[in-house]
SERO-4910 file (N, C-alpha, C, O; in steps of 0.05 Angstrom, whole numbers):
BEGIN
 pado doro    nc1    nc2    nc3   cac1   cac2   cac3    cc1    cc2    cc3    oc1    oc2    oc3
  Unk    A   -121    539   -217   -103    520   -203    -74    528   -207    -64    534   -229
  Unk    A    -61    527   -185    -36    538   -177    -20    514   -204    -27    490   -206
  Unk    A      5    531   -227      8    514   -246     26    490   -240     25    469   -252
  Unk    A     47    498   -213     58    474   -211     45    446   -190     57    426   -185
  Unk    A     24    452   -182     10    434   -171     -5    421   -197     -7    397   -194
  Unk    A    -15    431   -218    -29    429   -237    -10    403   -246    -17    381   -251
  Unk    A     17    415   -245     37    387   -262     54    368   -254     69    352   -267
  Unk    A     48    373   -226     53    344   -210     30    328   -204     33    304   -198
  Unk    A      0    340   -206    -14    321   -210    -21    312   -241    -42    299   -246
  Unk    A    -10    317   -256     -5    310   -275      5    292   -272    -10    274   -278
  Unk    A     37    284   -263     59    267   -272     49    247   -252     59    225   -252
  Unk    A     31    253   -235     18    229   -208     -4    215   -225    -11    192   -218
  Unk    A    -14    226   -246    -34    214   -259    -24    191   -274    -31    167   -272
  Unk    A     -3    204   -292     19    181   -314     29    160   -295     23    136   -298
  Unk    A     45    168   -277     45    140   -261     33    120   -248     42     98   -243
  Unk    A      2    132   -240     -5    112   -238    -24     95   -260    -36     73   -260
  Unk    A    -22    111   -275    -34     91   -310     -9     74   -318    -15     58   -335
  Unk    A     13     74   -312     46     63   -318     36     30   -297     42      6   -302
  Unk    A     27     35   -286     32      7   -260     10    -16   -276     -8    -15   -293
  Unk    A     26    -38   -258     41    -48   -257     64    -46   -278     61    -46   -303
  Unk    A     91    -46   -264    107    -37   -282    123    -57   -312    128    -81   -309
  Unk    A    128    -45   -334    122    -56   -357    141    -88   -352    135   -111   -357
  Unk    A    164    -78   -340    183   -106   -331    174   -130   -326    181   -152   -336
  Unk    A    151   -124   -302    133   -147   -301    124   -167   -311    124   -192   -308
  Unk    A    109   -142   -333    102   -167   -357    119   -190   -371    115   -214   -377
  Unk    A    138   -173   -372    163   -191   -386    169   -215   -372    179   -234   -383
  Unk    A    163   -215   -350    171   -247   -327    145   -260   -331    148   -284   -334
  Unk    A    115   -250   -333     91   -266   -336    102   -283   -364    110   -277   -387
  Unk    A     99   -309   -349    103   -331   -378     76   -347   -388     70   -355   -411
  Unk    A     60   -350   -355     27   -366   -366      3   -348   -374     -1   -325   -365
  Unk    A    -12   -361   -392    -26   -341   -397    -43   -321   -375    -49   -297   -377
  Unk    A    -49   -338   -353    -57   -335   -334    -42   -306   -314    -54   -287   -304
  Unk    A    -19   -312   -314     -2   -284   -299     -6   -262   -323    -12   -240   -314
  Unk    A     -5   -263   -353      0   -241   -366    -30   -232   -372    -32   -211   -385
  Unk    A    -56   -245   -365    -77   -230   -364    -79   -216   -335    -88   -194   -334
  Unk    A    -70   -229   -309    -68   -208   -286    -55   -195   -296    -66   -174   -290
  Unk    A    -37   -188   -310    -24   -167   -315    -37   -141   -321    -34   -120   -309
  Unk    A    -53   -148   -344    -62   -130   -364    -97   -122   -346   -112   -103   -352
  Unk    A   -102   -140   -325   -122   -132   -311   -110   -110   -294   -118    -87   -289
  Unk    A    -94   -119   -287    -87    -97   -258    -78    -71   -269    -80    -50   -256
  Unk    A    -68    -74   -297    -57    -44   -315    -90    -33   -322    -94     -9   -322
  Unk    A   -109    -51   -328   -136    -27   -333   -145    -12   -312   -157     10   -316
  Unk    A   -137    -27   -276   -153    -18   -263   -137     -2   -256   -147     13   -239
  Unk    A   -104      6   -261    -94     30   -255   -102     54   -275   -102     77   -266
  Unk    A   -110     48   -304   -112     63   -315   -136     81   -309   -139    105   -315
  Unk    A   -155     64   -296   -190     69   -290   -181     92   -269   -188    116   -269
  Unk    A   -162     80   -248   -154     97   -228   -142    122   -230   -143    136   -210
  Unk    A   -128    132   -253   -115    148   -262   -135    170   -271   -135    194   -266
  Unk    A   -156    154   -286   -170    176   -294   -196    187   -276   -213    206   -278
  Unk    A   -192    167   -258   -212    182   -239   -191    203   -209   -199    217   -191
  Unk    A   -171    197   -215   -154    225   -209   -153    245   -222   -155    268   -213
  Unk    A   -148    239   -251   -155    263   -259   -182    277   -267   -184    293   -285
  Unk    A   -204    266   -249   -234    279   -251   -233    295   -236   -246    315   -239
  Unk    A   -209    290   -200   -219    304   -188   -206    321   -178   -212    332   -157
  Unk    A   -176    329   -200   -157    354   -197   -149    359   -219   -129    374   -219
  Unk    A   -160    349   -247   -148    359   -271   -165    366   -292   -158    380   -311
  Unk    A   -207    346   -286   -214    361   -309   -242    357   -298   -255    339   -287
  Unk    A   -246    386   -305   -279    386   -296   -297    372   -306   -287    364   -327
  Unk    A   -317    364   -305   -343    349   -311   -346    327   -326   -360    322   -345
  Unk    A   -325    308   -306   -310    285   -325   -311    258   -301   -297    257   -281
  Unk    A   -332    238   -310   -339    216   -290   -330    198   -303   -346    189   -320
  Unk    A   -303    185   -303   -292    157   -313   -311    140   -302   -325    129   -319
  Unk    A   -318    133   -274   -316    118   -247   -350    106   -260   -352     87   -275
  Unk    A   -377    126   -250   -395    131   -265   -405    112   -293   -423     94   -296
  Unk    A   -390    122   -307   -392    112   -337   -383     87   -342   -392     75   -362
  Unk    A   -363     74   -326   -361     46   -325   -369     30   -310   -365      6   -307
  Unk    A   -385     45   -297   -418     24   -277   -434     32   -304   -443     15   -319
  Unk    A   -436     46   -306   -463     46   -334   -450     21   -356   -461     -1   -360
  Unk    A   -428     30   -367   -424      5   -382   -420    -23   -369   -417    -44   -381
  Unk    A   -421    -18   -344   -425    -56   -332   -402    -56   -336   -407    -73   -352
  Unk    A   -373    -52   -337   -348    -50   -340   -341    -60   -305   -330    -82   -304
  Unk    A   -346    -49   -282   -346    -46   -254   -363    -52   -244   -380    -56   -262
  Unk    A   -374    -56   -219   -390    -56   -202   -397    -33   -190   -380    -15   -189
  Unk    A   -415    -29   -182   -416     -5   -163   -402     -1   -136   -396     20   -126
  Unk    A   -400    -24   -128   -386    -36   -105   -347    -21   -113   -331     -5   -104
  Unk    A   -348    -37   -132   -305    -36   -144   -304      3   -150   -283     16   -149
  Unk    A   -334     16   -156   -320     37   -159   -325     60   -131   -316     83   -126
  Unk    A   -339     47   -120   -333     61    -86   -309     63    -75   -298     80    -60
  Unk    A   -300     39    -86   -272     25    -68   -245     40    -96   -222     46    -91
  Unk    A   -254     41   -115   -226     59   -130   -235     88   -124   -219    107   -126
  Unk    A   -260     90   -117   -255    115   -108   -239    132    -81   -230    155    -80
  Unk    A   -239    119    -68   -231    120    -41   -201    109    -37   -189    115    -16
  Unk    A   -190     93    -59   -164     83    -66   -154    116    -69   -139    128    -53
  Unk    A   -166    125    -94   -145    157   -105   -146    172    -78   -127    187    -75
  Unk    A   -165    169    -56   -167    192    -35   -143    183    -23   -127    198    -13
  Unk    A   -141    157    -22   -120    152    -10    -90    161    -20    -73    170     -5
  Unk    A    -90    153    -52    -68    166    -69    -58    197    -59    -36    208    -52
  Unk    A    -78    204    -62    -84    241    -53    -77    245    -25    -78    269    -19
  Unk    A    -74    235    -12    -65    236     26    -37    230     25    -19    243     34
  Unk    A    -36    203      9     -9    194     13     18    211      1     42    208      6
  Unk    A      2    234    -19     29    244    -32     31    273    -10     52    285     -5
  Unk    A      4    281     -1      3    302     16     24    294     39     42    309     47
  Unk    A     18    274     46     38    263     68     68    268     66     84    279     82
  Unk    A     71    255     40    100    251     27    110    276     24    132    281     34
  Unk    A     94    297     11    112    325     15    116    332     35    138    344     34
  Unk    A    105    331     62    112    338     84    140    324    104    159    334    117
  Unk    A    127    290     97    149    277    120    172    266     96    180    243     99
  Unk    A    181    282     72    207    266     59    233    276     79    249    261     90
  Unk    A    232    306     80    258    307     92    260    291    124    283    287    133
  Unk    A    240    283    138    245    267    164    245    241    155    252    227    174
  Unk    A    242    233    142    249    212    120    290    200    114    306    182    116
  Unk    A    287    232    104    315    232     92    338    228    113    361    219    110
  Unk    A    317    245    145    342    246    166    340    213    176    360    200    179
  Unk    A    316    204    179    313    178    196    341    162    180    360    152    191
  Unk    A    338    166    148    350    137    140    374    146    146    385    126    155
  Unk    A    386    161    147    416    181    153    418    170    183    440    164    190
  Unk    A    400    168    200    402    154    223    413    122    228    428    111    244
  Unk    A    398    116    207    395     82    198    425     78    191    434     56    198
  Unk    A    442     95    180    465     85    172    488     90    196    509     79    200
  Unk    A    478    105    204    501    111    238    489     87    251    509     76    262
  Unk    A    468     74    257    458     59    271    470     26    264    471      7    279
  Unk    A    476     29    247    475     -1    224    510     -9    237    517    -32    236
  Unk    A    532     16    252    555      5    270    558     -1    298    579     -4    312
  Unk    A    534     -2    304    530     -4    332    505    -34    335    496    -40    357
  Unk    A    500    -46    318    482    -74    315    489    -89    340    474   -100    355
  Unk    A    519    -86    340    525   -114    353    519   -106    388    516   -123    407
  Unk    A    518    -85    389    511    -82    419    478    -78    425    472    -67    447
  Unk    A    454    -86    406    433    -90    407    433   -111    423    451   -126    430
  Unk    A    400   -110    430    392   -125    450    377   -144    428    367   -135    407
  Unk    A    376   -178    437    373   -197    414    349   -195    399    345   -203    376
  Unk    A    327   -180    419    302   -169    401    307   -141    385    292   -134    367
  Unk    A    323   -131    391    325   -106    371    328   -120    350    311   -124    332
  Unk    A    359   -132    352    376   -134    322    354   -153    311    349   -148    288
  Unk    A    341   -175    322    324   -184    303    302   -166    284    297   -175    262
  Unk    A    289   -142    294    270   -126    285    297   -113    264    293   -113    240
  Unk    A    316   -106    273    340    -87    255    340   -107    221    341    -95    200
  Unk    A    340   -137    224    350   -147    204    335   -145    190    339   -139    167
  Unk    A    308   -151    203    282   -158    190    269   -131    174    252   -136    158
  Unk    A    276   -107    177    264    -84    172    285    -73    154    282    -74    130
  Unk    A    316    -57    169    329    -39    162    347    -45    157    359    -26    146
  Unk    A    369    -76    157    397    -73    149    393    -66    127    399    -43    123
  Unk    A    383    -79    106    390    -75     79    392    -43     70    410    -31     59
  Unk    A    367    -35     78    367     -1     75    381     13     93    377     37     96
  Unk    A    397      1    107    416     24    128    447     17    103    468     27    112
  Unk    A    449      1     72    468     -6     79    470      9     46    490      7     33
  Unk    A    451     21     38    444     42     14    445     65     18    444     73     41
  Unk    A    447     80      0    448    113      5    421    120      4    406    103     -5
  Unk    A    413    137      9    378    142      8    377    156    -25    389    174    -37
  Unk    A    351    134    -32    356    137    -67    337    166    -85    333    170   -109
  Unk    A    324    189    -45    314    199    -75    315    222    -63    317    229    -40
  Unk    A    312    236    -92    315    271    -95    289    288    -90    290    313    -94
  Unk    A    269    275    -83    246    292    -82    228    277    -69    231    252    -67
  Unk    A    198    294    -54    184    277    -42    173    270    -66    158    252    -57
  Unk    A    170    270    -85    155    255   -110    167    229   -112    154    208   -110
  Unk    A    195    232   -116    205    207   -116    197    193    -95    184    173   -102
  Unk    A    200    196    -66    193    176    -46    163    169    -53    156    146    -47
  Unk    A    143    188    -65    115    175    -58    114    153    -92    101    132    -96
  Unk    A    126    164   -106    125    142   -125    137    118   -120    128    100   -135
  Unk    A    155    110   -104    163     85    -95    144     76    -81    135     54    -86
  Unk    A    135     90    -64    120     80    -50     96     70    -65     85     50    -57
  Unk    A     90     79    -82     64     65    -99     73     41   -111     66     18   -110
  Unk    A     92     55   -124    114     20   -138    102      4   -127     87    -15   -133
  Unk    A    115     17    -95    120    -22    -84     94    -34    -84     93    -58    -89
  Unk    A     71    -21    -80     46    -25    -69     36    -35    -98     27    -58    -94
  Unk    A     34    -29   -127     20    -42   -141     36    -58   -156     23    -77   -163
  Unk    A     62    -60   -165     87    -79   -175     78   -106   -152     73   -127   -164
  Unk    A     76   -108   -117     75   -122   -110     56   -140    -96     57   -159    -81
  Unk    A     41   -127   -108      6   -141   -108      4   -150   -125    -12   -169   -127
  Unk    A     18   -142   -148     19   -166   -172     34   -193   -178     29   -215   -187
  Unk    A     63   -177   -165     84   -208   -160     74   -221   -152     81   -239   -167
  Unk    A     57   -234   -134     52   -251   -126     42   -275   -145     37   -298   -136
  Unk    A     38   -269   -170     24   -285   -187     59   -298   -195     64   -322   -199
  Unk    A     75   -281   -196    101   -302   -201    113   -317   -186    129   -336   -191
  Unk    A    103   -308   -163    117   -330   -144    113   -357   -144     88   -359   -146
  Unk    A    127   -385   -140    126   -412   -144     91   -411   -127     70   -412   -139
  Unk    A     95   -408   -107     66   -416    -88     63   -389    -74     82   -378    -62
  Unk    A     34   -376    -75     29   -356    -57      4   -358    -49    -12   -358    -68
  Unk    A    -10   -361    -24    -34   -372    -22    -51   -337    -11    -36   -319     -4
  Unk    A    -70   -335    -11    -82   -310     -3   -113   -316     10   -135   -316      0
  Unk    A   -102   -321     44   -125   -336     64   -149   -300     59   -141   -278     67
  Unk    A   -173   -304     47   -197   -282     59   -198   -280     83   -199   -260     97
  Unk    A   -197   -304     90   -209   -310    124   -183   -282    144   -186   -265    161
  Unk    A   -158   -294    127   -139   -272    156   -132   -251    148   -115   -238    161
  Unk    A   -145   -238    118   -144   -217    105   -160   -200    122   -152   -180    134
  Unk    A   -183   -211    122   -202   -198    129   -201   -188    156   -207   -165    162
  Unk    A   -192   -213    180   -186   -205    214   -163   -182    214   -165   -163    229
  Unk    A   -132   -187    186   -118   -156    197   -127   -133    189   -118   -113    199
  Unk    A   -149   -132    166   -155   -113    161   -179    -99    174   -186    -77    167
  Unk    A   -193   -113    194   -204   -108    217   -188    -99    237   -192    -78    248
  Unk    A   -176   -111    241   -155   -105    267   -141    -74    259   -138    -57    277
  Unk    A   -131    -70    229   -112    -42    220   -136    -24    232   -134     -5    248
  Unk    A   -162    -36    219   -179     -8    215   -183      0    241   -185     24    245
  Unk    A   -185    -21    267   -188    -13    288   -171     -2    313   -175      6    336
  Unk    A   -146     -7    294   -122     10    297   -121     39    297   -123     53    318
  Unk    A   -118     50    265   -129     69    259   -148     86    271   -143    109    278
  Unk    A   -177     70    273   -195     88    288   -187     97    326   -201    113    339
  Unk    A   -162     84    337   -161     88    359   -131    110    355   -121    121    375
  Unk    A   -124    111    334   -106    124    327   -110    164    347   -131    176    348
  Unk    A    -85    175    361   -101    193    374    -94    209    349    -84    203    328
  Unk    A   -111    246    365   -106    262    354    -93    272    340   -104    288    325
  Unk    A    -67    269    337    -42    271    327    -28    253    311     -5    252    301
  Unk    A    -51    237    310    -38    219    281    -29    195    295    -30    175    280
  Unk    A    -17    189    329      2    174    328    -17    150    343    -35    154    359
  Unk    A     -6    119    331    -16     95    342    -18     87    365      0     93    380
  Unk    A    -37     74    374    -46     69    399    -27     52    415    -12     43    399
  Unk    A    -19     42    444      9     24    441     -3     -5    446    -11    -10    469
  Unk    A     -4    -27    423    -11    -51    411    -10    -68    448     12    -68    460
  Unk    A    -32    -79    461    -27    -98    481    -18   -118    474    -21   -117    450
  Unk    A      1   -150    483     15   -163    479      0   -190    457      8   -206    440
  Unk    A    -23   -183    468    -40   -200    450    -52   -197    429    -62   -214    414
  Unk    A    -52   -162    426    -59   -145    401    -40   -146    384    -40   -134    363
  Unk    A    -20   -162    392      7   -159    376      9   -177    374     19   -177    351
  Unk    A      6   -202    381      9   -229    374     -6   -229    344      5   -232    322
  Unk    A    -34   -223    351    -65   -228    330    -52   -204    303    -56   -208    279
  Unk    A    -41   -190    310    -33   -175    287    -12   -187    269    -14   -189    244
  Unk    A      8   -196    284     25   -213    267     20   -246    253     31   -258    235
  Unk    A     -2   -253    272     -2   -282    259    -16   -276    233    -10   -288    212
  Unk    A    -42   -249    234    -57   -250    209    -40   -238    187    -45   -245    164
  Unk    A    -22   -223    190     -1   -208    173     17   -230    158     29   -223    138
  Unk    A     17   -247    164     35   -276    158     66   -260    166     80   -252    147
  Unk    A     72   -256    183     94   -233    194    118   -251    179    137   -237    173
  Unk    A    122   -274    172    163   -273    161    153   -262    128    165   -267    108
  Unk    A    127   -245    129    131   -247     96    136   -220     95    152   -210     79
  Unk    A    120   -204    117    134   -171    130    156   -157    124    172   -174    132
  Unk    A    170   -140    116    193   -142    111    201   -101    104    180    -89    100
  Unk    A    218    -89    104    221    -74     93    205    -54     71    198    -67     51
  Unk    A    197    -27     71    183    -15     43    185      9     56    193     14     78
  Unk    A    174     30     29    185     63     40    156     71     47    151     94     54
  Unk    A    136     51     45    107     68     67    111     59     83    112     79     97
  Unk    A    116     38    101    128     38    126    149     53    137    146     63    159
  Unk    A    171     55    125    193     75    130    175    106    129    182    123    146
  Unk    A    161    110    117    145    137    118    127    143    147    123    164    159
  Unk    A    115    110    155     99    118    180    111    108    193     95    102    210
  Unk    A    129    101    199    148    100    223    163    121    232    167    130    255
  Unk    A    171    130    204    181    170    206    165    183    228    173    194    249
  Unk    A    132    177    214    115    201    225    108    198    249    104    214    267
  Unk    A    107    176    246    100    166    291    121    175    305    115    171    329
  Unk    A    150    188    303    173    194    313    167    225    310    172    239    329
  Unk    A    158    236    290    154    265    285    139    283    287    144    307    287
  Unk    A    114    271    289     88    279    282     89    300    312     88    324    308
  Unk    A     89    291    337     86    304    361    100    335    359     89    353    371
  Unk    A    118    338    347    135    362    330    124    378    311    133    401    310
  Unk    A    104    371    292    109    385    272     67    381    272     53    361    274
  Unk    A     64    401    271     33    405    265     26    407    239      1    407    237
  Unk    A     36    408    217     38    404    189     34    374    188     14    366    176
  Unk    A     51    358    200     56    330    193     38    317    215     29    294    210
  Unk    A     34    325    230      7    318    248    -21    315    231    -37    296    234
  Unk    A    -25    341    208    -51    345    199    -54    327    183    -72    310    182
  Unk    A    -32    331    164    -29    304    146    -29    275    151    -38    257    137
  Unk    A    -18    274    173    -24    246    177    -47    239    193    -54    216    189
  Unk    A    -57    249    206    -93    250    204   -103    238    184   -113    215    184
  Unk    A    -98    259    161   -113    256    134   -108    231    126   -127    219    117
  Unk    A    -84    218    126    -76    187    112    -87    167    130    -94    145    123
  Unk    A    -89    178    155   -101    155    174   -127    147    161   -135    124    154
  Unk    A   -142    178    158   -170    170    158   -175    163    131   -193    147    131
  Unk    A   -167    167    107   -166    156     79   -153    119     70   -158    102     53
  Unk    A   -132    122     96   -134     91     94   -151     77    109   -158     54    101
  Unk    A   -159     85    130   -185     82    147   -208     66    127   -214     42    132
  Unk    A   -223     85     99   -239     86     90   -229     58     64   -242     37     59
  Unk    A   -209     65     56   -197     44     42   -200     19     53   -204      3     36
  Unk    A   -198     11     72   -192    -14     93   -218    -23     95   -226    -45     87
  Unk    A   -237     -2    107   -254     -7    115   -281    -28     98   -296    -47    104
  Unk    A   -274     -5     69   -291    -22     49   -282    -38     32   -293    -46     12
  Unk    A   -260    -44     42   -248    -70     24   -263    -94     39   -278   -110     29
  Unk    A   -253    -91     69   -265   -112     86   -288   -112     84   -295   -136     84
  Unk    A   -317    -91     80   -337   -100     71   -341   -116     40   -357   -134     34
  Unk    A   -326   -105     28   -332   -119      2   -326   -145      0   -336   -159    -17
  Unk    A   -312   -153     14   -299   -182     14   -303   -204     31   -288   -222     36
  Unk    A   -337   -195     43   -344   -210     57   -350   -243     44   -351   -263     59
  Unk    A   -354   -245     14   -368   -265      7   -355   -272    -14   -368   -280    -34
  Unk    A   -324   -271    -13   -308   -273    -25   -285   -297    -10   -280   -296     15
  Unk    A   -274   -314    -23   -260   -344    -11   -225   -330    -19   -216   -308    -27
  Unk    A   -215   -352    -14   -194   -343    -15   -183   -357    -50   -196   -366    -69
  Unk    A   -150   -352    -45   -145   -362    -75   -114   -364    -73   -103   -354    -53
  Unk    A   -100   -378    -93    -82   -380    -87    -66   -374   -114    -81   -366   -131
  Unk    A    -35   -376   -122    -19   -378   -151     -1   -401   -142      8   -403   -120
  Unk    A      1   -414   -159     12   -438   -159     22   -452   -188     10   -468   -203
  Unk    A     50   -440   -193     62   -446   -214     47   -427   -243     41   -434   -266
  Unk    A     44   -400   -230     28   -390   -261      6   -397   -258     -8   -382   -272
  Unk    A     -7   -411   -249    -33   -420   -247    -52   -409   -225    -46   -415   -202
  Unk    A    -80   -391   -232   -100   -385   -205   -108   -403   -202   -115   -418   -220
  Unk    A   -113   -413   -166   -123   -433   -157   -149   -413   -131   -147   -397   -112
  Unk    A   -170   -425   -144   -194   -412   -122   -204   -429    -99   -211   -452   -106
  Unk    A   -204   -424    -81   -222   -438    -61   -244   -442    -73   -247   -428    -93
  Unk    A   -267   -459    -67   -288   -464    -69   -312   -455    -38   -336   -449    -37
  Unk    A   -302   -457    -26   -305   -447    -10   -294   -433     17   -269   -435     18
  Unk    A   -305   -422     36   -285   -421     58   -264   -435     75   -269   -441     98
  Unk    A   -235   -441     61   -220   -459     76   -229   -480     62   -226   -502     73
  Unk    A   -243   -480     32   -240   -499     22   -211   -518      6   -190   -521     19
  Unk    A   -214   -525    -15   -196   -537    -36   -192   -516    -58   -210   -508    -74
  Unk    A   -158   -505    -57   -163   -490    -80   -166   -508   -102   -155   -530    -98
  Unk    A   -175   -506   -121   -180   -512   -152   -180   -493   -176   -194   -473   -174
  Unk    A   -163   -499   -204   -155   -473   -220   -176   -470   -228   -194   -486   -231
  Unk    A   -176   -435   -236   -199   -410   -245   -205   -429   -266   -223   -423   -282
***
C-alpha cells in the first residue's frame, strides 16, 4: 500500500473514533444526553475499526465479532458497514471536488455584493443556504480538511439534537425522505448529476425534510459543487457516481431497517419514545 495513502487512512480512522466531538460532552448535563453520548462515541469507534479492516489490517473482523458477542445486530452491522463505504466515497469525492469547492465559495463572496439585485426567491434560498458562508474566508487547507468537516457536521449533529430544548424525530417522514433521496439518487443520470425535481417532487421533499430546519453544511456545499462540475471533469463524474451509489446503499438500508421502528423525541435532556406510530411520546 502506497505509504501516504496508508496515513491518511490512518488519520481518517482517528477521526472517526474522535466523534462525537469531546466538547459535546461537556454541554450533556442529564444523564440521559451523556449516555447518548458515550453510545454514539462506541458506534464511531466500532466504525473506525471496521475501516481499518478494510484498508489498514488484514484478517481483522471488528463488525463479525460483535454480532458474535451480541454487542450489534446483524442488521446495525450491515448498515455500519455500508456507512464506512460511504466514509470511503465521500473522502474519494472530497479529494477530487475540494479545489471546485474552493472556487465556488470564492464565488459566494463576489456574489454576497450583488444580493440586492436578486430576485425575491433567490435571495431567500441566498440567506437560507450561503450568506453566512459567503461572509467567511474558506476555512480549509486541504481536501482532508473539507471531508473532515464534513463528517463533523454529520456526527457532532446527529447528536445535538439531544441538547436541544425540544427536537422531535417523526419515523413516519424519515422514512418517506429517505425514500424519496433514494429514489432520487437511483434516477440520478450517468454523470452523477440529479434528476430536475417536478413541482410536487419538491413540495414532498421539503415538507418531509422539515425544510426551516435545512440550512447550510460543507456536504451540501460539496454536492452542489459537483452538480455544477461534474459535466467537466470525468474524474469528478466517476466519483460522484461512487457517492451516489454508496449513499444509495446507506439510505436504502436504513429505510429498511426502520421499518418497525416509532418515532422519538428529546425534550429537556430527556428521551421521549412513541409508543406507537404517531403515538404519545413517553420517557425511555
Amino acid at each position: 500500500m502506497n505509504q501516504k495513502i496508508s496515513e491518511i487512512d490512518e488519520q481518517i480512522a482517528q477521526l472517526i473514533a474522535s466523534l462525537p466531538s469531546d466538547r459535546l460532552l461537556q454541554q450533556a448535563k442529564t444523564p440521559a444526553q451523556i449516555e447518548e453520548w458515550h453510545k454514539a462515541r462506541q458506534t464511531q469507534i466500532l466504525l473506525a475499526e471496521c475501516w481499518k479492516s478494510k484498508w489498514l489490517v488484514q484478517d481483522y473482523y471488528p463488525l463479525e465479532e460483535a454480532v458474535k458477542r451480541q454487542e450489534i445486530s446483524q442488521r446495525k452491522a450491515e448498515l455500519m458497514n455500508c456507512c464506512v463505504n460511504e466514509y470511503k466515497s465521500r473522502w474519494k469525492l472530497c479529494e477530487v471536488a475540494e479545489k471546485y469547492v474552493k472556487r465556488r465559495h470564492a464565488l459566494l463572496q463576489i456574489w454576497t455584493g450583488y444580493v440586492e439585485h436578486f430576485s425575491k426567491r433567490l435571495a431567500h434560498f441566498w440567506y437560507k443556504f450561503f450568506h453566512q458562508a459567503s461572509l467567511r474566508q474558506y476555512p480549509f487547507q486541504s481536501a482532508y480538511d473539507l471531508f473532515a468537516e464534513t463528517l463533523k457536521e454529520d456526527v457532532d449533529g446527529s447528536f445535538s439534537v439531544c441538547l436541544e430544548p425540544y427536537y422531535e424525530v417523526p419515523m413516519k417522514k424519515w422514512r418517506q425522505v429517505g425514500k424519496q433521496y433514494t429514489q432520487l439518487l437511483a434516477r440520478s443520470e450517468l454523470d452523477g448529476i440529479y434528476p430536475q425535481l417536478k413541482k410536487t417532487e419538491e413540495q414532498r421533499l421539503k415538507t418531509n425534510l422539515v425544510w426551516h430546519k435545512v440550512g447550510f453544511s460543507w456536504i451540501g456545499m460539496v454536492m452542489w459543487t459537483c452538480q455544477m462540475e461534474a459535466k467537466n471533469d470525468p474524474l469528478l463524474s466517476k466519483q460522484l457516481v461512487a457517492y451516489n451509489k454508496s449513499l444509495w446503499e446507506v439510505m436504502s438500508l436504513g429505510v429498511s431497517a426502520s421499518r418497525n421502528l416509532h418515532g422519538w423525541a428529546w425534550h429537556n435532556g430527556e428521551l421521549l419514545c412513541a409508543d406507537k406510530a404517531g403515538g404519545i411520546y413517553r420517557k425511555a
